[in-house]
Backbone bond lengths (Angstrom), bond angles and torsions (degrees), N, CA, C in turn:
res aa  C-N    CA-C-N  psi(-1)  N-CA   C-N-CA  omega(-1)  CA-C   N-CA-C  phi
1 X - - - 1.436 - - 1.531 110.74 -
2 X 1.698 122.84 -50.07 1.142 115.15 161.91 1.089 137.05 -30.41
3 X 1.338 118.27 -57.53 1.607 152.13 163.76 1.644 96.26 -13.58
4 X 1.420 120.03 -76.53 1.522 145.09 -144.28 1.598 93.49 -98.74
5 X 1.098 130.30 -24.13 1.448 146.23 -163.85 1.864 121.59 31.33
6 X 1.260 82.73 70.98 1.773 132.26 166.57 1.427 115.08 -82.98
7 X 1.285 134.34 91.78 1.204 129.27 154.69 1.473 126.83 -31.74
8 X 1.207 148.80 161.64 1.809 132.34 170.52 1.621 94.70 -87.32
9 X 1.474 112.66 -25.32 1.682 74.29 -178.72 1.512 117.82 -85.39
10 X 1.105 116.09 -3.09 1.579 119.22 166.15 1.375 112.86 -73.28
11 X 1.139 124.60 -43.59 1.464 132.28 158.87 1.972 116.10 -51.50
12 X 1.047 92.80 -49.38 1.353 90.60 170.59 1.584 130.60 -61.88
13 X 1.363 87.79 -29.58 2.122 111.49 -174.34 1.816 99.92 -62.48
14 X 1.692 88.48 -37.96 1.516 93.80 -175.68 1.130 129.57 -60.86
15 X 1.646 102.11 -61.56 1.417 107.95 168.25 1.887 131.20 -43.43
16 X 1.067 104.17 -41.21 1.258 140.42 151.50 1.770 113.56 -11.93
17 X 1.898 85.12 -75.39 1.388 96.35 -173.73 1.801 104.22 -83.48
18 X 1.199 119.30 -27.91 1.520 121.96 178.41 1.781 95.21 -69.53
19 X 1.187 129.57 -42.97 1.637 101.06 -170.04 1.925 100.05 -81.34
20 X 1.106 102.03 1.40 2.011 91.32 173.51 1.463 112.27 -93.47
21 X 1.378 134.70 -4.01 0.659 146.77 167.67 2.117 120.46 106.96
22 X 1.375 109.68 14.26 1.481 125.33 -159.75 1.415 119.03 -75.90
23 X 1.679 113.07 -19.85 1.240 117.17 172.06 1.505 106.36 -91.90
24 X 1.804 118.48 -157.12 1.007 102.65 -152.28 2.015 100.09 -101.33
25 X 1.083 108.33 26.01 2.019 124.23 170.98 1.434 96.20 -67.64
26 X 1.142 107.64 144.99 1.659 139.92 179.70 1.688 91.91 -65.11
27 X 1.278 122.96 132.69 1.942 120.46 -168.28 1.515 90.05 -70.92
28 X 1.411 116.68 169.04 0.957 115.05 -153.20 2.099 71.88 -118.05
29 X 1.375 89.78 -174.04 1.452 96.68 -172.27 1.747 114.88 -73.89
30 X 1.544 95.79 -61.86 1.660 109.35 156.37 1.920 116.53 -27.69
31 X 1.440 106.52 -67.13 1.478 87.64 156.09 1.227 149.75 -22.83
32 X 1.450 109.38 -61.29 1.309 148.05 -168.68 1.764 92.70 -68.21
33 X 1.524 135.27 -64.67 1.102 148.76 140.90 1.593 125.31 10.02
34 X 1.820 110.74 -67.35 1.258 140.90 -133.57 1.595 69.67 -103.23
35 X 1.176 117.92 -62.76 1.917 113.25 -150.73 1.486 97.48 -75.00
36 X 1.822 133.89 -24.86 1.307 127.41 144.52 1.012 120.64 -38.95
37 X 1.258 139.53 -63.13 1.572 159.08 176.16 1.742 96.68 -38.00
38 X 1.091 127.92 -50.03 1.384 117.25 -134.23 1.578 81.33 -118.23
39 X 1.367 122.32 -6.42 1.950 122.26 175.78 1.630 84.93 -78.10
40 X 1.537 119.99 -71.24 1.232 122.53 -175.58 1.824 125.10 -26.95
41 X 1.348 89.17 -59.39 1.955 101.12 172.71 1.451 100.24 -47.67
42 X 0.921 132.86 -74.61 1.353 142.05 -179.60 1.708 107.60 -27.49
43 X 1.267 122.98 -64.84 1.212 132.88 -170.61 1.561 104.29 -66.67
44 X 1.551 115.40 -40.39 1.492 103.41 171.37 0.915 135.26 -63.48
45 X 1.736 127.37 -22.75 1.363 151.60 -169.61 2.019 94.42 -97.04
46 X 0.930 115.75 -40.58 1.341 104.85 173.30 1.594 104.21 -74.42
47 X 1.091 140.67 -18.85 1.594 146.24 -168.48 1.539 98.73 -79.85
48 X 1.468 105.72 -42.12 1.387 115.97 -144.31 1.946 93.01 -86.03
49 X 1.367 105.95 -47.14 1.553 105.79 172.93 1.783 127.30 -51.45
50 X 1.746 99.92 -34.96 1.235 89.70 179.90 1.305 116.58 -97.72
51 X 1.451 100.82 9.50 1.892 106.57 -173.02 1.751 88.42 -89.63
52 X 1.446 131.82 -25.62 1.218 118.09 -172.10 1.115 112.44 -75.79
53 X 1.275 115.04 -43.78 2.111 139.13 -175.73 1.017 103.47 -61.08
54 X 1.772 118.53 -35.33 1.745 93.91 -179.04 1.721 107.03 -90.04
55 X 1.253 98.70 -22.11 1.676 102.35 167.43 1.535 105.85 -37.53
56 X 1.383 117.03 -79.99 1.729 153.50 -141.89 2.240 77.83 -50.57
57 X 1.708 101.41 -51.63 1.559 115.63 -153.40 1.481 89.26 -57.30
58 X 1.284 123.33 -56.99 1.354 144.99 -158.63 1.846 105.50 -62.82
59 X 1.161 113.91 -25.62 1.394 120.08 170.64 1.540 113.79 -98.90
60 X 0.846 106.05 -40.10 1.901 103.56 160.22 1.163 100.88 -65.78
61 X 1.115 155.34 -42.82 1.484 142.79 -171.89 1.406 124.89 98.65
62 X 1.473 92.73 28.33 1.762 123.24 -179.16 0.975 97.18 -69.38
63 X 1.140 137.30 -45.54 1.645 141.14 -144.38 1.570 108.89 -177.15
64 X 1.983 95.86 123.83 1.136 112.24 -171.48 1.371 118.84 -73.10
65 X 1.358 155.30 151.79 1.437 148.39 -151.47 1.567 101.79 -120.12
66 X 1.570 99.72 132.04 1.643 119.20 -154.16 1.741 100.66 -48.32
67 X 1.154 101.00 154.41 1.600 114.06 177.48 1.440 89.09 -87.70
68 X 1.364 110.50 152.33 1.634 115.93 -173.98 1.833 112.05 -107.33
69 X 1.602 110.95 20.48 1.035 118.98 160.50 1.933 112.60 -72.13
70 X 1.248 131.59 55.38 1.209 140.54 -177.13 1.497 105.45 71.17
71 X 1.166 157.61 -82.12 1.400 148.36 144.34 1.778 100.48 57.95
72 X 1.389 104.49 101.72 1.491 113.62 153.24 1.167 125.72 -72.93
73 X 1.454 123.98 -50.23 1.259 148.47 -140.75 1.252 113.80 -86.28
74 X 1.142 167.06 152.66 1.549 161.33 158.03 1.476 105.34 -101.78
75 X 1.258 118.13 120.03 1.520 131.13 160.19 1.556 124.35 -79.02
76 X 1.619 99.16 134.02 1.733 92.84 -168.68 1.942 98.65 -85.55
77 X 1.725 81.81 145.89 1.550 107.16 -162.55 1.983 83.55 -88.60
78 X 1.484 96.52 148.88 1.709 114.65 162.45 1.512 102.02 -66.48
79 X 1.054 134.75 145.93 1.382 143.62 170.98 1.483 122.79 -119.96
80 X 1.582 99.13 104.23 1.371 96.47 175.79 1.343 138.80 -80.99
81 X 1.041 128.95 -25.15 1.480 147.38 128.92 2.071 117.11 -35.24
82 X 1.399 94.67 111.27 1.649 108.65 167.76 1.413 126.31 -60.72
83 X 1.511 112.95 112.01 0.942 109.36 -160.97 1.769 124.91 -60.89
84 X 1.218 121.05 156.22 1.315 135.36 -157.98 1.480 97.76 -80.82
85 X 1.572 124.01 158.18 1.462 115.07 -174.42 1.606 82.64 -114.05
86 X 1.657 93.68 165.67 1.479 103.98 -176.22 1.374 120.48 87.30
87 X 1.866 119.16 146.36 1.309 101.49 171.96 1.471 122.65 -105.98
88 X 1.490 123.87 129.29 1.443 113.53 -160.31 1.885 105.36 -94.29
């Protein structure tokens, strides 16, 4: 490494990026894996925000909670209560 005058953590960055698949090597499977893994995280954390918000709506009385005759959809409820200022 001296020789070429390569630091190890530049050497290391490399290796790094060669076992994820970033140079020009066929991705390896683990790659292939990891960037699944990390689409998924993403999708749960987006799941997880709007599963709370429609919760949060559904207890303010924003929105009435689906009838369980098959019904995906949530219909917005009339609100008799003025709404609150601020976001809680």
């Amino acid at each position: 490494m001296r020789r070429h005058d390569i630091s190890s953590g530049l050497l290391y960055h490399w290796k790094d990026q060669y076992a994820k698949g970033r140079f020009d090597n066929p991705p390896t499977q683990e790659a292939a894996l990891e960037e699944r893994v990390r689409q998924l995280e993403q999708l749960v954390g987006k799941l997880t925000l709007e599963n709370e918000f429609l919760k949060k709506a559904v207890q303010r009385g924003l929105l009435s909670p689906p009838k369980r005759s098959g019904a995906s959809w949530l219909s917005i409820a009339p609100s008799s209560k003025a709404p609150k200022g601020g976001a809680n």
